[in-house]
TIRO-594076 format. One record per residue: y, z, x of N, C-alpha, C in turn. Coordinates in Angstrom, 3 decimals. Atoms other than C-alpha are relative to their C-alpha. Layout:
N
MARLUM     n_c2     n_c3     n_c1    ca_c2    ca_c3    ca_c1     c_c2     c_c3     c_c1
MARLUM        Y        Z        X        Y        Z        X        Y        Z        X
...
This chain:
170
MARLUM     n_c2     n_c3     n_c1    ca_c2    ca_c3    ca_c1     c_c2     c_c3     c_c1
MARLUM   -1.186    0.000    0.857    0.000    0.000    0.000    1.229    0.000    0.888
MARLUM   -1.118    0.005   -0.677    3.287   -0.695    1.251    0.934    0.992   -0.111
MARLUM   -1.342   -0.820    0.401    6.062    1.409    2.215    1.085   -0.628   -0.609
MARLUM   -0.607    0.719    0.100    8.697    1.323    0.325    1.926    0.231    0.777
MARLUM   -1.448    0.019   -0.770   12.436    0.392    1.498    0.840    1.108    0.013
MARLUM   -1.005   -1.079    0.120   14.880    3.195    2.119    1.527   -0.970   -0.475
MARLUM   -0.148    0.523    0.917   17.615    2.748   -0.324    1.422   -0.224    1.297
MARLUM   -1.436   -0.060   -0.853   20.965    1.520    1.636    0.705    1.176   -0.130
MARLUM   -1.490   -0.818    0.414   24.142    4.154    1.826    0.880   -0.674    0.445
MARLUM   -1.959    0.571    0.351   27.758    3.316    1.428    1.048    0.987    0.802
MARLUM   -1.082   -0.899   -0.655   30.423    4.321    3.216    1.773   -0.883   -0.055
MARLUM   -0.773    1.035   -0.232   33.944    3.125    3.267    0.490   -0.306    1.043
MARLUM   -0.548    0.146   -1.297   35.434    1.043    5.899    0.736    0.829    1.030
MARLUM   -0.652   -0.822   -1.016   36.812    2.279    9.089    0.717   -0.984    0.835
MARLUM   -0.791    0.687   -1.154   39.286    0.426   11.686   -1.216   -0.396    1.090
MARLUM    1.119   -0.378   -1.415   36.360    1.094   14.535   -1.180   -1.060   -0.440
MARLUM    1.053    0.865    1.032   34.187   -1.036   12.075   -0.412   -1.682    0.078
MARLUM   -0.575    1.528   -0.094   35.728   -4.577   12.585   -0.918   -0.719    0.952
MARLUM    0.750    1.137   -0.940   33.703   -5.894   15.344   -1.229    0.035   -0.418
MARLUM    0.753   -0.048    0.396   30.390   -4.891   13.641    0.036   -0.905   -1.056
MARLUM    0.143    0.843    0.773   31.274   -6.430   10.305    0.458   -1.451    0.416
MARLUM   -0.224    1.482   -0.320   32.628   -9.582   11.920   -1.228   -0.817    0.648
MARLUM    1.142    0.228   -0.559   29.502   -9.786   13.446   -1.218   -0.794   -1.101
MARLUM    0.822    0.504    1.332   27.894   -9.681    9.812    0.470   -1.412   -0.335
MARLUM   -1.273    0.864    0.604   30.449  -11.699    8.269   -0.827   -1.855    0.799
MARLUM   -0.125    0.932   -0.818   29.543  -14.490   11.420   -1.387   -0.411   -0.152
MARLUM    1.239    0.377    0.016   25.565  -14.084   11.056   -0.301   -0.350   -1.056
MARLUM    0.188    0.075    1.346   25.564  -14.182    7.426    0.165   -1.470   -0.358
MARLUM   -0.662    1.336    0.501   27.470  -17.339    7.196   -1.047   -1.357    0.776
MARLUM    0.816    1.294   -0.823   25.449  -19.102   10.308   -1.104   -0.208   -0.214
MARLUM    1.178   -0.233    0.309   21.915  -17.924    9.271   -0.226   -0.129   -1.510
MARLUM    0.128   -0.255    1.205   22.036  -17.587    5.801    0.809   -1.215   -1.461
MARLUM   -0.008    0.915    0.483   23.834  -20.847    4.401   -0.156   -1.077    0.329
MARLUM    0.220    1.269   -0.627   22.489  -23.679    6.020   -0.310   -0.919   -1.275
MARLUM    0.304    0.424    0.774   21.019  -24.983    2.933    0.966   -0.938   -1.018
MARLUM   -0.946    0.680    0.795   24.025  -25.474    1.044    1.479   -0.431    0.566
MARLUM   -1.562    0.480   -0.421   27.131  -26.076    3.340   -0.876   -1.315    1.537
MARLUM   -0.003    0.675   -1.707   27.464  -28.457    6.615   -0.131    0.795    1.195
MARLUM   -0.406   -0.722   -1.147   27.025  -26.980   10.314    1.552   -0.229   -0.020
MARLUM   -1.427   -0.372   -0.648   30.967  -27.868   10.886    0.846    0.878   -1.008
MARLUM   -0.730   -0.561    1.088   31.584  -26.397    6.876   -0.091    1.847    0.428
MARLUM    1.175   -1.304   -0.333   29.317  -23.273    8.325    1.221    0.721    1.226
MARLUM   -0.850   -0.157   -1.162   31.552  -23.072   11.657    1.788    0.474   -0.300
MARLUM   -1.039   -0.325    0.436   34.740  -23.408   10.007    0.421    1.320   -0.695
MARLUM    0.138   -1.118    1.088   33.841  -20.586    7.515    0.194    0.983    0.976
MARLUM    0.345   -1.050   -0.508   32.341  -18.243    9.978    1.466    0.223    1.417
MARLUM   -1.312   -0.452   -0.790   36.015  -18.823   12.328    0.727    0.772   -0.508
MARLUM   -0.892   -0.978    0.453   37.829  -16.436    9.962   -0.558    1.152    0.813
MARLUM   -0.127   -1.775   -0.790   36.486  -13.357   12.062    0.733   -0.483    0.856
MARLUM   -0.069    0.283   -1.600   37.334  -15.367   15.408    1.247    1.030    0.406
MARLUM   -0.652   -0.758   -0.485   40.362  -13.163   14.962   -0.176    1.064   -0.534
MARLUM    0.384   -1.537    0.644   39.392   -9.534   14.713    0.920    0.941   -0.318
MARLUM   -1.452   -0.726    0.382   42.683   -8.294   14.543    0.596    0.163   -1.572
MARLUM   -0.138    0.154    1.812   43.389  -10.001   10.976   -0.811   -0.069   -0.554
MARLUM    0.870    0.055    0.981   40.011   -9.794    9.732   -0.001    1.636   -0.116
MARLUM   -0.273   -0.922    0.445   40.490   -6.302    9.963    1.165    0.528   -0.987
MARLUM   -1.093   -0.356    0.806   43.689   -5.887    8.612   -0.209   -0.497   -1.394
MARLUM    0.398    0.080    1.310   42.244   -7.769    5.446   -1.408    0.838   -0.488
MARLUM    0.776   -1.124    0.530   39.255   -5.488    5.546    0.735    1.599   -0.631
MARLUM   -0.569   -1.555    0.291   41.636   -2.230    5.709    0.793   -0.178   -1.334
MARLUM   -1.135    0.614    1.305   44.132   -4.459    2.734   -0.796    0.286   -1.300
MARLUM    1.025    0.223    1.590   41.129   -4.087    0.044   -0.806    1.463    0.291
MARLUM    0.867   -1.025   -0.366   38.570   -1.789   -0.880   -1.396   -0.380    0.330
MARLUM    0.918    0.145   -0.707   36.189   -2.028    1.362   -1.364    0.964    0.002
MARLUM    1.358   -1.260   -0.567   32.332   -0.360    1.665   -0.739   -0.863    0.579
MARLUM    0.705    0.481   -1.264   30.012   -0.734    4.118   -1.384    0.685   -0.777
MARLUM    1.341   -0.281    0.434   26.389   -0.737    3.272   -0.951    0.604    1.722
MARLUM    0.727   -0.611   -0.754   24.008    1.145    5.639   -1.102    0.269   -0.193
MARLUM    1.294   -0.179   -0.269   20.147    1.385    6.719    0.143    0.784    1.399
MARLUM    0.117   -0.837   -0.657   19.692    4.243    8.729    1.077   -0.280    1.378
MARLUM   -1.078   -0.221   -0.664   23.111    4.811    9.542    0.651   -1.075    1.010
MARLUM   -0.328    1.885   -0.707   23.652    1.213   10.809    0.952   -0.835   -1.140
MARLUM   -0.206    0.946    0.954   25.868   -1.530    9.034   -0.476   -0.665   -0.103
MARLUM    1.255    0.596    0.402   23.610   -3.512    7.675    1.207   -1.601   -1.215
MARLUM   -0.208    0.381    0.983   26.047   -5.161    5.338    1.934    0.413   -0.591
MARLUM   -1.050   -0.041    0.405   29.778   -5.480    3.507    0.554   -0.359   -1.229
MARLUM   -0.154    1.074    1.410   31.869   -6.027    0.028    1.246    0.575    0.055
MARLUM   -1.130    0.045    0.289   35.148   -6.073   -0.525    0.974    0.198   -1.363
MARLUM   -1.228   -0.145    1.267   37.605   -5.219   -3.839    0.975   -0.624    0.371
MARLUM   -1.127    0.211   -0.529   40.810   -6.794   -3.822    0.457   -0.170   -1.649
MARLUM   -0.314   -0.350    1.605   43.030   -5.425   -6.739   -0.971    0.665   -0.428
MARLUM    0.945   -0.956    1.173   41.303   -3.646   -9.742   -1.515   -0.716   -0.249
MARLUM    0.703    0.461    0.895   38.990   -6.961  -10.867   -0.684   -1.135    1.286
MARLUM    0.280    1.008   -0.504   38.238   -9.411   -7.768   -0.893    0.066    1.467
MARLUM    0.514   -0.115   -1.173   35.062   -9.232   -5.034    0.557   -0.666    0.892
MARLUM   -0.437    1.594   -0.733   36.627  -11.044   -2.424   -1.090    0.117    1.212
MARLUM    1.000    0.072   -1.379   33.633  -10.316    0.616   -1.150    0.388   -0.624
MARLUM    1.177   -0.483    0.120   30.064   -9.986    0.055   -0.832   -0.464    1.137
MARLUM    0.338    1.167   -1.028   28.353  -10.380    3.268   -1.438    1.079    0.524
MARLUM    1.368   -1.171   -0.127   24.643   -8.849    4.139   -0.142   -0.858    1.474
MARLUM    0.342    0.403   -0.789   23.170   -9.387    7.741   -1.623   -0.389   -0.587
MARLUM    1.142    0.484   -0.012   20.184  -11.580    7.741   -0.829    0.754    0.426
MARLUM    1.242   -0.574   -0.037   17.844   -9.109    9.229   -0.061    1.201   -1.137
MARLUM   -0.092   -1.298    1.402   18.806   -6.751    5.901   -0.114   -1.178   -1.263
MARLUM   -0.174    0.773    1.689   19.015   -9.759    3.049   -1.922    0.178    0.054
MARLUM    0.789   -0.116    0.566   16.778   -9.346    0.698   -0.994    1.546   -0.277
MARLUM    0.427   -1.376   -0.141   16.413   -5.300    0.896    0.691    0.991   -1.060
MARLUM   -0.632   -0.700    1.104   18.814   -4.562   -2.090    1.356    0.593    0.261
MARLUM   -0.875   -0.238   -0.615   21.487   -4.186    0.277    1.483   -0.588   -1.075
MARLUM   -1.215    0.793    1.380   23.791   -6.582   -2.245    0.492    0.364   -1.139
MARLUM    0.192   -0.343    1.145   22.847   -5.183   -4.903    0.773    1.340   -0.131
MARLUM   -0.538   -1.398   -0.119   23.757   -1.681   -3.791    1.508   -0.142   -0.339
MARLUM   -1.418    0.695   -0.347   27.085   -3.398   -2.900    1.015    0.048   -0.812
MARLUM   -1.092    0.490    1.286   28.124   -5.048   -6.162    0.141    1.258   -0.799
MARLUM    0.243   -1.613    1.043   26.898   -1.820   -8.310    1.384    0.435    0.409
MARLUM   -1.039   -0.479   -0.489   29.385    0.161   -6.362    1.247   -0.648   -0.557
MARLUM   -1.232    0.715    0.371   32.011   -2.599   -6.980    0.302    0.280   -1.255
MARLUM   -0.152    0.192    1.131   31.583   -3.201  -10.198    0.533    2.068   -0.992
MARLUM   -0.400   -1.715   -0.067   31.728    1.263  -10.926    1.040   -0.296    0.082
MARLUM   -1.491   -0.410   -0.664   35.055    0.999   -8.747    0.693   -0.656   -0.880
MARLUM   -1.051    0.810    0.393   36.379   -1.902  -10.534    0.414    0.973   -1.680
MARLUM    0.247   -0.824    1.404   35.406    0.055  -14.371    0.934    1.140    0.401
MARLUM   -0.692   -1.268   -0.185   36.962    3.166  -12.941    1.520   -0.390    0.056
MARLUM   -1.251    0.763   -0.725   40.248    0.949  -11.739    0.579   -0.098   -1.524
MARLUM   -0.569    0.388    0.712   40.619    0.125  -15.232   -0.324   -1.509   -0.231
MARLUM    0.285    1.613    0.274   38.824   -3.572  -15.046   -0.915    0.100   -0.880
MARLUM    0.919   -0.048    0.899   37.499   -4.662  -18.115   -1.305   -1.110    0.551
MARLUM    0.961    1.458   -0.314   35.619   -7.955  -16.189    0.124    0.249    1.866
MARLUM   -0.978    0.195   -1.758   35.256   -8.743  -12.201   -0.474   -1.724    0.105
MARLUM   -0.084    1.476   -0.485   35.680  -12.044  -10.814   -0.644   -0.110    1.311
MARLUM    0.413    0.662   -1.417   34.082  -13.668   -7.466    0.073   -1.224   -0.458
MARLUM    0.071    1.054   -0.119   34.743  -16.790   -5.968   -1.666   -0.241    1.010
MARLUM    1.161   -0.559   -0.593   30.788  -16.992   -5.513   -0.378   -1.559    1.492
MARLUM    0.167    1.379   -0.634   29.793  -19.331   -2.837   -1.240   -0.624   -0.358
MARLUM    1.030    0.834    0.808   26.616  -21.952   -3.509   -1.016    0.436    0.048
MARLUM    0.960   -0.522   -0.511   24.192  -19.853   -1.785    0.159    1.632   -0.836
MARLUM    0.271   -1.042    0.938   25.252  -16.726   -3.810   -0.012    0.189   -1.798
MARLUM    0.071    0.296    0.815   25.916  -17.879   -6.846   -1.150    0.394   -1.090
MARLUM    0.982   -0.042    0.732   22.234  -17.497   -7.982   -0.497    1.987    0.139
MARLUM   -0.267   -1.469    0.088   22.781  -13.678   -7.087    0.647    0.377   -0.979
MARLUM   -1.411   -0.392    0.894   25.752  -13.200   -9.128   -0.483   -0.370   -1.341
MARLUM    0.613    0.312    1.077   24.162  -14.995  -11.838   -1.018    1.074   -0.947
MARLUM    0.961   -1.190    0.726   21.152  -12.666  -12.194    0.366    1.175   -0.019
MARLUM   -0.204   -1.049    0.528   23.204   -9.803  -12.301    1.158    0.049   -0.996
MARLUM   -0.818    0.252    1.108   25.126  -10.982  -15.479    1.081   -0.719    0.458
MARLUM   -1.387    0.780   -0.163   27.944  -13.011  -13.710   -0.351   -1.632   -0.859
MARLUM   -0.158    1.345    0.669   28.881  -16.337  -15.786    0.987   -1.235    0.822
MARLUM   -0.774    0.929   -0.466   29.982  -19.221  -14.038    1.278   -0.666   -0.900
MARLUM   -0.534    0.349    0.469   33.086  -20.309  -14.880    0.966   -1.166    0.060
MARLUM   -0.180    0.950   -1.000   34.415  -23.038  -12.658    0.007    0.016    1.302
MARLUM    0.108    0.497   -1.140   34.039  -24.832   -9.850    1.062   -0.390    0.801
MARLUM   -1.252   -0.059   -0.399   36.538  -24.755   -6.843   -0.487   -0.690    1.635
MARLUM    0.131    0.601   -1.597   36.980  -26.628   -3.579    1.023    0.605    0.746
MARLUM   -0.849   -0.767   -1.096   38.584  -24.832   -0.704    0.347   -0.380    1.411
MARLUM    0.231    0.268   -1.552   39.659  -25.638    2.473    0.345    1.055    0.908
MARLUM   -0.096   -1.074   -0.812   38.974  -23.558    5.259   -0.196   -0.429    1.078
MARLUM   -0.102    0.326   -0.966   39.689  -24.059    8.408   -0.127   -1.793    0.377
MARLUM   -0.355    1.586   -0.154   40.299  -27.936    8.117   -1.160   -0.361   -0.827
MARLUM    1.308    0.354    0.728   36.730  -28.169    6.151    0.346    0.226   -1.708
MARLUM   -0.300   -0.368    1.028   36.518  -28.625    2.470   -1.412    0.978   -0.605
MARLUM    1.294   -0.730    0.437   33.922  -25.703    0.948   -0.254    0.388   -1.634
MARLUM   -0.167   -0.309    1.387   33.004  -25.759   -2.736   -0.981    1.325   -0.296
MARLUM   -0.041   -1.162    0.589   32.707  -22.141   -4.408   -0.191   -0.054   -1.927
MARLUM    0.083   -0.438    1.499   32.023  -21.210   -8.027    0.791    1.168   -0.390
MARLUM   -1.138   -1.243    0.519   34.661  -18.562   -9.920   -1.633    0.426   -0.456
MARLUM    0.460   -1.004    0.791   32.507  -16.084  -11.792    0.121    0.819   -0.400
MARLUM   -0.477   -1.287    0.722   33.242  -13.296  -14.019   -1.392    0.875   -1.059
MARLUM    0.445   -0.897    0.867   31.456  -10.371  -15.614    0.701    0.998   -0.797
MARLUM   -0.207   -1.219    1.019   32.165   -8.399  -18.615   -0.481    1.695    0.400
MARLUM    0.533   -1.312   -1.018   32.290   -4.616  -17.121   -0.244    1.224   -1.492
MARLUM    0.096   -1.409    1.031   30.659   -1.587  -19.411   -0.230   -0.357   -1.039
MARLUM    0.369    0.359    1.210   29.916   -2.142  -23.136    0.727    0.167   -0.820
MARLUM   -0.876    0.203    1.199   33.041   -2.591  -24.390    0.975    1.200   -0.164
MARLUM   -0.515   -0.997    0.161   34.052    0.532  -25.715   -0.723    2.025    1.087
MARLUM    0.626   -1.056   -0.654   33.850    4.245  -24.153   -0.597    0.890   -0.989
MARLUM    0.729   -0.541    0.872   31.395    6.469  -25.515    1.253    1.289   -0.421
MARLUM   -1.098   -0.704    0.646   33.443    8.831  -28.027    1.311   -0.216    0.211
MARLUM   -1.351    0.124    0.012   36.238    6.731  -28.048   -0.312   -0.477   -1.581
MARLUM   -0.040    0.623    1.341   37.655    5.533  -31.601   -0.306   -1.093   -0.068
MARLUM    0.247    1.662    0.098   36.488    2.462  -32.919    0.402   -0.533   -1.135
């Protein structure tokens, strides 16, 4: 019988953090979408760490958590505002361990607590079918250019909580 996985923990970002998640951020993108982008779409993408200076400063700009397997980052997600994931980024030797999952949960909590009735991601083609199975609805399709490359993304939005709060008026 198999063991099973120890469950990620969360922590939120730290300054000291930046060269680890850029690391993710860089393996995630090179290992983990080949399927659906170009090597130069892949390259272009994964140059937003190249500067660690401002990929931090947009990590510290949002709300940031850091996913963890025995006290390691393993993993990253981003808030920006009350309603909008803007980072979801797992290292390839952690995808597929629930690490994402842990991720969005969290988000989605923070965003409900924030006051968001829905959250948005601009999902990319390779996550898309994540976001999907945990209730996100595609809602259009978006082309981006990044770093001189054009990269098409999907919007998505979920409906957060069931509407009303329990013992509120209805």
């Amino acid at each position: 019988m198999g063991q099973a996985l120890p469950k990620p923990g969360l922590r939120p970002f730290l300054p000291a953090d930046t060269p680890v998640l850029a690391a993710i951020f860089i393996a995630a993108i090179e290992q983990l979408t080949g399927d659906d982008y170009s090597e130069a779409q892949q390259q272009a993408w994964a140059s937003v760490a190249d500067d660690e200076e401002a990929f931090g400063r947009r990590l510290a700009g949002e709300l940031t958590l850091i996913a963890t397997l025995q006290n390691s980052p393993v993993g990253f997600a981003a808030l920006k505002g009350a309603d909008h994931i803007d980072m979801l980024y797992v290292h390839p030797g952690a995808a597929g361990q629930g690490v994402a999952s842990v991720l969005v949960e969290a988000l989605e909590k923070l965003a409900g607590a924030r006051g968001a009735k829905s959250l948005n991601v601009d999902a990319s083609d390779n996550a898309a079918e994540f976001f999907e199975k945990r209730g996100y609805v595609a809602n259009q399709r978006n082309t981006v250019t990044v770093n001189g490359e054009w990269l098409a993304n999907t919007t998505m939005q979920k409906t957060l909580g069931d509407g009303a709060k329990p013992g509120a008026p209805t």
